[in-house]
C-alpha positions as CSV (number, residue, x, y, z in Angstrom):
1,X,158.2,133.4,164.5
2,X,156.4,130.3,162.6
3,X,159.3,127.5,163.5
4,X,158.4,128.9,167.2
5,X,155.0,128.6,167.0
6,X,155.4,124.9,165.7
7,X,157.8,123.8,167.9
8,X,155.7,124.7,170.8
9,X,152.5,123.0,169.1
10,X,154.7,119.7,168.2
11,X,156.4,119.4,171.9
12,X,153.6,119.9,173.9
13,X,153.5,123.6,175.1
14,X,150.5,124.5,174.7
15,X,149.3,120.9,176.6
16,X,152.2,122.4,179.4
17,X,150.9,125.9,179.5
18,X,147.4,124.9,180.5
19,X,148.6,122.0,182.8
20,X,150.1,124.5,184.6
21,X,147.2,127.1,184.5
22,X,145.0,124.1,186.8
23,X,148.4,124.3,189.4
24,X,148.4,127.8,190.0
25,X,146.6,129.2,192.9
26,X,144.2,132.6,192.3
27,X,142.3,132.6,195.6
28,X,145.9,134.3,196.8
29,X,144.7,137.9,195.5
30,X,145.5,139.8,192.4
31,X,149.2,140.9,192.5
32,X,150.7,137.1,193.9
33,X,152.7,135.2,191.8
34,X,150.5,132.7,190.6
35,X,147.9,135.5,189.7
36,X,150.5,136.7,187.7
37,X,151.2,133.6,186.4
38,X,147.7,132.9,185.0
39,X,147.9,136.4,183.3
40,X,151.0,135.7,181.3
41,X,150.1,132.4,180.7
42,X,146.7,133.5,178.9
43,X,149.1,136.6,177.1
44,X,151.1,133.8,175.6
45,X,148.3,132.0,174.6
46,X,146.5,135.2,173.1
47,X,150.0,136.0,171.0
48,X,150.2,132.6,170.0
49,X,146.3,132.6,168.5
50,X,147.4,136.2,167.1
51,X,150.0,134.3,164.9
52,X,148.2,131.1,163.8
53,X,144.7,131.5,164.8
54,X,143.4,128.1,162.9
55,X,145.9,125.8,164.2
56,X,146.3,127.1,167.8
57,X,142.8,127.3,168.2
58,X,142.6,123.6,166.7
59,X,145.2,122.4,169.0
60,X,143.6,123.9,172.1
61,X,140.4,122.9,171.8
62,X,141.3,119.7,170.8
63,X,144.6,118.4,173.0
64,X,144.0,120.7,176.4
65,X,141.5,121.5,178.9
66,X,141.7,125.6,178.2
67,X,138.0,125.5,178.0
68,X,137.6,123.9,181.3
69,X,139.5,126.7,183.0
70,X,138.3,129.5,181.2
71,X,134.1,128.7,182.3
72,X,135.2,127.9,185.3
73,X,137.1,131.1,185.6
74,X,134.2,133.0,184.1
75,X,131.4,131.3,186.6
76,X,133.3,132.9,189.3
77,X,131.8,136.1,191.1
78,X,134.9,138.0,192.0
79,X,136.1,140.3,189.0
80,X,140.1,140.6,188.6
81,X,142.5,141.2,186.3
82,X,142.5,137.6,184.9
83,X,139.2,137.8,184.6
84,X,139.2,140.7,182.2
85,X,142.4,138.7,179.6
86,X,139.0,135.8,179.6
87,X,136.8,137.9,178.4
């Protein structure tokens, strides 16, 4: 599991992953595809943390925008289930 974790942290992935989190479209309602999409997304990040917490955390905060989309998830009203994997 750790030549997994540091391939995806030396080709990019986690810089892909939360590209791809600012693509998807919530405002569809819980259940769509690209609700469901944001939830795996953040489950693969979470597992990833679980593994390597140090560097994946490092890499996030340092090489992605993840914080930009979780506080703007979180200054949101509406409560989902994506809502809950943020907090």
């Amino acid at each position: 599991m750790g030549s997994l974790v540091d391939a995806v942290l030396g080709q990019q992935g986690l810089e892909l992953l939360v590209e791809n989190l600012g693509r998807l479209d919530e405002t569809k309602g819980e259940g769509s595809e690209d609700s469901d999409g944001v939830h795996a997304t953040l489950n693969v990040l979470e597992n990833l943390l679980d593994f390597r917490p140090a560097a994946v955390a490092a890499h996030l905060a340092e090489k992605t925008n993840i914080l930009r989309f979780l506080l703007k998830r979180l200054k949101s009203r509406k409560f989902d289930a994506n809502k809950l994997c943020v907090w």
